[in-house]
N, C-alpha and C positions, 0 to 999 in steps of 0.2 A: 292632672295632679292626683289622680287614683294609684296608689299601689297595689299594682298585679302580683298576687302570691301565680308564683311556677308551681305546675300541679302536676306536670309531664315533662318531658323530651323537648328541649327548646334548640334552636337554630341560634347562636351567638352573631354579634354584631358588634366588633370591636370599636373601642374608643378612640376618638381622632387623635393623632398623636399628638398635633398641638391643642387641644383642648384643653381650658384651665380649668386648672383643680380645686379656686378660691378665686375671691372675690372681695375688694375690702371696702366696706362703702362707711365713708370718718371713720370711725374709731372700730367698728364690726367687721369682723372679719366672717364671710359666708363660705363654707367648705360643701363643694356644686354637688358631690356624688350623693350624699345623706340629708342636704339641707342643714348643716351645723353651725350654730352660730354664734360665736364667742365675742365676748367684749376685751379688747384688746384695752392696753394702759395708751392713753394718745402719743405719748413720745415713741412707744414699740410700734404701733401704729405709724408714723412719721418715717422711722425706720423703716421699716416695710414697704412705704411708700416710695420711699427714696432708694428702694433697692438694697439694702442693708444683705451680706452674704450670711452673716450672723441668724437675723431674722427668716431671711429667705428659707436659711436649710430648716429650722428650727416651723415653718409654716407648711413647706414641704411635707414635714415629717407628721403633723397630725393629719394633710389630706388625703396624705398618703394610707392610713387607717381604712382598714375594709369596710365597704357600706351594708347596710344590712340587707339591702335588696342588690342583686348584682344587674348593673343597668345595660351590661352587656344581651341580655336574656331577650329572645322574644320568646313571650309567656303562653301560654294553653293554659287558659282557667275555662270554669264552668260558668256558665250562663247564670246571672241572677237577677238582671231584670229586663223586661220589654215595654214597649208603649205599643199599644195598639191601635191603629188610624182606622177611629169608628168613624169616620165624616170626609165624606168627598166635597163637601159643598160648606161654604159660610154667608153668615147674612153681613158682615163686612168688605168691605173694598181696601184691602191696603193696599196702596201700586207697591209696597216694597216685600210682599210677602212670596217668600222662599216656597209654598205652597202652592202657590197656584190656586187662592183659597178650597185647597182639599183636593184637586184633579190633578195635581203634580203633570200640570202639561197635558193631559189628558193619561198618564202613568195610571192613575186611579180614578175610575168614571162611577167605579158604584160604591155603596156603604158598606161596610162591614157585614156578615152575619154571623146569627151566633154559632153558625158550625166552626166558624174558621177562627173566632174568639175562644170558645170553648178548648178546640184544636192546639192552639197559642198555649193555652195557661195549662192544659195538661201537660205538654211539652217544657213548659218552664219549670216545674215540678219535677218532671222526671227527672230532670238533666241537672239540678240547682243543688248545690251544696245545702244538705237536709241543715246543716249547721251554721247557715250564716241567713241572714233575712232574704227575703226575696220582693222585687218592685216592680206592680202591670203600674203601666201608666196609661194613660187615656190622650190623645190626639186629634186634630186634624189636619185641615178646617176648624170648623169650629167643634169639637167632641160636643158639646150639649145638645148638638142638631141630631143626635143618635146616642140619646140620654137614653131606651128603654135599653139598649144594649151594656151603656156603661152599669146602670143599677144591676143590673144582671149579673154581669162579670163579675163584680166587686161584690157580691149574694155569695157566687161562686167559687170565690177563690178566698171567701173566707168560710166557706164550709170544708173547702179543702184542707186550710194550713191548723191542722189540729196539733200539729207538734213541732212549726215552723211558725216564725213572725212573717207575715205579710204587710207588705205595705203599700200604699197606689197613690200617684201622683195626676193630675190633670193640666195642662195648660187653657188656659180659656180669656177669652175676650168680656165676660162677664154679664155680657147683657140679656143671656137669657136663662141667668138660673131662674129657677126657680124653691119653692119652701120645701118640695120633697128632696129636690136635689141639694140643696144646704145640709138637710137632714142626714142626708147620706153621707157629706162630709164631713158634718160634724162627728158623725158615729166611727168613721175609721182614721185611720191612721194615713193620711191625707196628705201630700205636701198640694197644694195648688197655688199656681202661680196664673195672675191676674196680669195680663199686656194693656198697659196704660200709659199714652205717651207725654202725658203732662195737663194742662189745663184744658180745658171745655176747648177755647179755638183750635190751639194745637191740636188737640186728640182729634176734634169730629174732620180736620182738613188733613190730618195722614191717616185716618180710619173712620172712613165715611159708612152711614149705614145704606147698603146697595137699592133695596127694593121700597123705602118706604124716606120718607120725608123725616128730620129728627136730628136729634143729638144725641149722634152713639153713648159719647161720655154721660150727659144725662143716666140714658139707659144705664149703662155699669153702674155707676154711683148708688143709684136705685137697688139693682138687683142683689151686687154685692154687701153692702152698707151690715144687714142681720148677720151676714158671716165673721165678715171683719173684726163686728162689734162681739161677737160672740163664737169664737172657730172652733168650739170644743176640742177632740184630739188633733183637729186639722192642723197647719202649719201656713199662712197665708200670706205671701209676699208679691210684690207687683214688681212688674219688668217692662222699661219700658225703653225702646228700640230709638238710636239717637242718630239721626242724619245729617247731611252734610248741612242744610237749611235749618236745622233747629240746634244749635253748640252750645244752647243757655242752660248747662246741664243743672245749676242750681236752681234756677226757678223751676224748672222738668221735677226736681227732685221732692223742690218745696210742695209743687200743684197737687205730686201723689200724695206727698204726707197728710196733706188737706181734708184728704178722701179718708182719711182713718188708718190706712198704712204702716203698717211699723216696721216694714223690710222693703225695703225700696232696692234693686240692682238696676244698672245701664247696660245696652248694647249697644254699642257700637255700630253700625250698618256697614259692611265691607261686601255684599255681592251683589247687589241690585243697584236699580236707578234708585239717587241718594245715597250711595255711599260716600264714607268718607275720605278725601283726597289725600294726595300728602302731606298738603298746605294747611289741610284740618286738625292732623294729630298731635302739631303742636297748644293747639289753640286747645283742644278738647283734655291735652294732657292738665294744662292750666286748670282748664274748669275743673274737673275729677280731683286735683290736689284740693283745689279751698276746699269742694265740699267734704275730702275725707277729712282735712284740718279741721273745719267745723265739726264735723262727728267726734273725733280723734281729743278732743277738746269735750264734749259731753261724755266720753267716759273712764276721761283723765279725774270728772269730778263726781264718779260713780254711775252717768246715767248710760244707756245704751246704745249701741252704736247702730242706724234705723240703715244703713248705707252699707248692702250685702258686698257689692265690692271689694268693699276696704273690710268687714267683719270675715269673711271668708279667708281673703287672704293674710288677714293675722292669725285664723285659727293656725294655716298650713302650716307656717310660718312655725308658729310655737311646736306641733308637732312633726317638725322636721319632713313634711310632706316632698315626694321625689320620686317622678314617675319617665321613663320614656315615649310616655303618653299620655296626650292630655284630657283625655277620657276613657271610658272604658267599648267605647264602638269595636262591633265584631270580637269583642272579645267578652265581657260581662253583660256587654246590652244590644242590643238588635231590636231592630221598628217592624213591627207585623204590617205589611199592606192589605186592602180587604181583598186579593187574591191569593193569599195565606204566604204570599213569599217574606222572608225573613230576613233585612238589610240591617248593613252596620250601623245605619244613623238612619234618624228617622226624618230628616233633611235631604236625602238621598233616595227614597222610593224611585224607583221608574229607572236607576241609572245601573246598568248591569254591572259597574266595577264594585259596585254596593253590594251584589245580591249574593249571599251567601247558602242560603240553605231554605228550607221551609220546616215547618213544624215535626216533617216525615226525619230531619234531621238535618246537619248543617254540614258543609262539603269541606273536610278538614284541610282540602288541602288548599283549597281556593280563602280558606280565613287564614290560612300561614302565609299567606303570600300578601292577604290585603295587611294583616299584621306587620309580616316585616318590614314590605316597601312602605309604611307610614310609622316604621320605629324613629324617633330623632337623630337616631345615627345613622339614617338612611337619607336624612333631608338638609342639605346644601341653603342656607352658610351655619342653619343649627347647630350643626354637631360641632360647630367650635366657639357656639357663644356660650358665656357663664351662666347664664340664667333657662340652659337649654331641659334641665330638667324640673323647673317652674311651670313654665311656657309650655315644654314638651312640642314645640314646632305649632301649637295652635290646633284650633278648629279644625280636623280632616276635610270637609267641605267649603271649607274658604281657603284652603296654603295657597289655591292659583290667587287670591289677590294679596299674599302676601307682598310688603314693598319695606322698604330700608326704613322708610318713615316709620309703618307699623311697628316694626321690630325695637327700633329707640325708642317709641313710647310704650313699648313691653317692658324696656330694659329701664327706663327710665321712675315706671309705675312700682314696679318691682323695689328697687332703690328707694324710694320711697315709705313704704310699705316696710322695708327694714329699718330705716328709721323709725319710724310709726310702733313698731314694735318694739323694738328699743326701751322709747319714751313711755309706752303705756306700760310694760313691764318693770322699767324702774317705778311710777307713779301709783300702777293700781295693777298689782298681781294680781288679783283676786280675779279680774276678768278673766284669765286664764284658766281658773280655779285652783291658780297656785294660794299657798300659804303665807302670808304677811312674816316677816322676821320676827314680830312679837309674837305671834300665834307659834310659828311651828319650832319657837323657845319656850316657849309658858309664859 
């Protein structure tokens, strides 16, 4: 859901011919190419539903309207952010971690150094639009088990950006900051996201601590608690990874909020032992509705909505967000591994359809090629669903477990979420930072 400005010579990828152009979910009607979305009168609406020729040509006629971004395009933008995987190794045991905690299978056996850190962030700089921000982020394993390297980089690449915004993200498990390392994020401009699966049982029995006796969650609650309670420029939200054995996403949700929380998002698990079945994503659809209705509900009466899911995808929503990709892998962002190669996702180290370039530069033809075969209109049954430039086909690293089931509770969360928006925009524009009807009359 990032929109790729074209900055060169793109390869086109035309639209499926039956591909719909709209989308009418009650009374709203969603135009697919730009994300547009208008409130229809409910009897036009009815009409429209029922086939109406009148309506039909009349509905035609606004989707048919140029989109500002042409979704035909595969894009050539400039590189503006990486994560860097300073940590081959974690003191956690997830059986469901995509890592391998930090050796990606044995892909990466040593830690980062700082040649090949330093190497990274020079290269992001050269290559990055002087005029738009730029984001190192920090990885593993666990990143804080090669904290002298993160304070380092983050020293570094803010001595660099004298006439550029820098900004750095980290994922971590939480249990081993420490007060210099808080400091450090409190000072920057920080998004960190904290992996927390729910309550003390749940957490310590899908993320056990490996070498020592304890309760992981204990640990986090401890370490993180000073940040939380005080994140200065940071940005602080938890994410916590939802299995086929644990579906109680509200109590999942409530346990974080407990911990002091105020951004709580869910993953879903689709490529490891625990993923979720087909049989799950009904069930999981359910739970994720109440708790966005609960949200959806606190800030119908001004309060904030603590459930990144559902606040993310109303922002998109209101600014007609519309990409044929649902990230910016191998095109804005690339994962440094600590042997300096430079992949599209940083979920992908070690797999050579990933590997694109290294800091010496990136192999233009081999990221047009990962580009175009993962455009939506490259990927079969996407390119004819309504909601294909929402979705954008998903994850690059999970499409093989794409399934029918997945795809309806995309389609289905979606729908939703437009309703959702709907309702909080007739109730409380202001969320949006729109202007109230008294306000922007006098």
């Amino acid at each position: 859901m990032i929109r790729l400005k074209v900055l060169g010579p793109a390869e086109g990828l035309q639209t499926h011919p039956t591909a719909p152009a709209w989308h009418l979910v009650g009374s709203r009607l969603f135009v697919v190419n730009d994300s547009r979305i208008y409130d229809l009168d409910p009897g036009d609406a009815e009409r429209l539903r029922s086939g109406d020729r009148q309506m039909l040509a009349a509905v035609d006629a606004i989707s048919a309207q140029p989109p500002l971004d042409d979704m035909d395009l595969v894009p050539r933008v400039t590189p503006q952010s990486v994560s860097l995987n300073v940590s081959s190794s974690c003191n956690l045991g997830c059986s469901y971690c995509y890592a391998g905690r930090g050796s990606f299978g044995g892909a990466q056996s040593a830690v980062m150094d700082w040649q090949t850190a330093q190497a990274a962030i020079d290269a992001l700089f050269a290559a990055a639009d002087p005029a738009r921000p730029i984001t190192i982020g920090f990885l593993g394993g666990e990143p804080f088990l090669g904290r002298d390297l993160i304070h380092r980089s983050v020293q570094y690449a803010a001595r660099r950006a004298t006439n550029q915004v820098v900004g750095f993200s980290v994922t971590t498990n939480g249990t081993l900051l420490t007060k210099e390392d808080v400091e450090l994020l409190r000072a920057h401009r920080f998004a960190v996201t904290v992996s927390v699966d729910g309550g003390r049982l749940l957490h310590d029995t899908l993320r056990p601590l490996r070498k020592r006796r304890g309760s992981s969650h204990a640990a986090l609650a401890e370490h993180v608690a000073a940040l939380v309670r005080d994140p200065g420029k940071a940005r602080v939200g938890a994410r916590a990874t939802v299995t086929h054995s644990n579906l109680g996403v509200e109590q999942i949700f409530d346990d974080v909020i407990d911990l002091g929380f105020a951004d709580v998002g869910l993953s879903p698990l689709r490529t490891a032992a625990g993923s979720l079945t087909n049989e799950d994503w009904p069930i999981y659809l359910r739970g994720v509705r109440r708790l966005a209705e609960r949200e959806l509900g606190r800030a119908v009466v001004g309060e904030s909505i603590r459930f990144s899911n559902l606040a993310v995808a109303l922002r998109q929503l209101e600014r007609g967000a519309a990409s044929p990709y649902p990230c910016g892998a191998g095109g804005g962002y690339f994962s440094v591994s600590s042997d300096g190669t430079w992949y599209a996702c940083h979920r992908a180290v070690g797999q050579p359809s990933f590997a694109l370039g290294s800091s010496a530069g990136i192999d233009r033809s081999r990221q047009a090629t990962f580009l175009r075969d993962r455009h939506v209109h490259s990927q079969a049954p996407c390119r004819t669903c309504w909601a294909r430039y929402l979705c954008s086909g998903g994850c690059h690293h999970e499409v093989a477990g794409r399934t029918d089931a997945f795809c309806d509770f995309v389609r289905a969360w979606l729908e939703f979420c437009l309703g959702a928006h709907a309702t909080l925009a007739h109730a409380r524009p202001a969320w949006f930072g729109r202007l109230t009807p008294e306000v922007a009359h006098g």
